[in-house]
N, C-alpha and C positions, 0 to 999 in steps of 0.2 A: 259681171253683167255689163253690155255694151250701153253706153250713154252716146246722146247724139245732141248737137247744138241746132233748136229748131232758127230758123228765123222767118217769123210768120208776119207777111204782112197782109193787112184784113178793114179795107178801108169799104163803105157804103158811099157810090158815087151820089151825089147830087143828082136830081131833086127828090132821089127815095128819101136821103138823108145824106149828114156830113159826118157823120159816126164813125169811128173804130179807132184803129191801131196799129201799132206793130211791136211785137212781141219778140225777146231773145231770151227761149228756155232751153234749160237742160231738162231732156227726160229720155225714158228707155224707149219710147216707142209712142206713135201719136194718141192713142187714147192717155198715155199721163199727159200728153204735151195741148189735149184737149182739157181734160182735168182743172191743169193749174189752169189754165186762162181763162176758164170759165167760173174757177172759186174765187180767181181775183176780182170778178166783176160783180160790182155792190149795186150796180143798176141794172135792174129787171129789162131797161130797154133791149140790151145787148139779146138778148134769151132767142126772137123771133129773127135774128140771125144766123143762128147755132147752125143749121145743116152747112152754111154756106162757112162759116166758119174751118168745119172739118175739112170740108174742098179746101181751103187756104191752107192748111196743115199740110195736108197730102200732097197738094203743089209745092210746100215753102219750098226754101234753100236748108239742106239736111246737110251733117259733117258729122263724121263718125270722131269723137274724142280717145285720142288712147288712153287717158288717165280713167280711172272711176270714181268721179264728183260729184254729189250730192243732187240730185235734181232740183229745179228752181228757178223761177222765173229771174234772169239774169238784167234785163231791163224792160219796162216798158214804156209805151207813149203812148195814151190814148187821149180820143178829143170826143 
């Protein structure tokens, strides 16, 4: 199965808020690459982001890996 290196960046500009992130997963397709990032978040705030979130996905920087590697959020930063 094809794995792809997302890298999603997902920031909330000022003055809605100074929220988010930026994300570098492995998964097969953006519903896992939605998945992980949204079971890493332990703050509820994140949640009334979510649609906009997916658009950040769907826009990221996508790379097709030739190896087949474990899916997994590879780094993140959130603030």
């Amino acid at each position: 199965m094809k794995k792809f290196l997302y890298i999603v960046d997902h920031y909330i500009p000022f003055p809605s808020s100074e929220y988010g992130g930026l994300w570098v997963v492995i998964a097969e397709n953006d519903d896992e690459c939605f998945d992980m990032i949204t079971q890493l978040n332990n703050d509820n705030y994140y949640e009334s982001y979510y649609t906009v979130l997916k658009e950040k996905i769907q826009n990221a920087r996508i790379y097709e890996l030739k190896e087949n590697v474990e899916s997994k959020i590879v780094e993140s930063f959130t603030t």
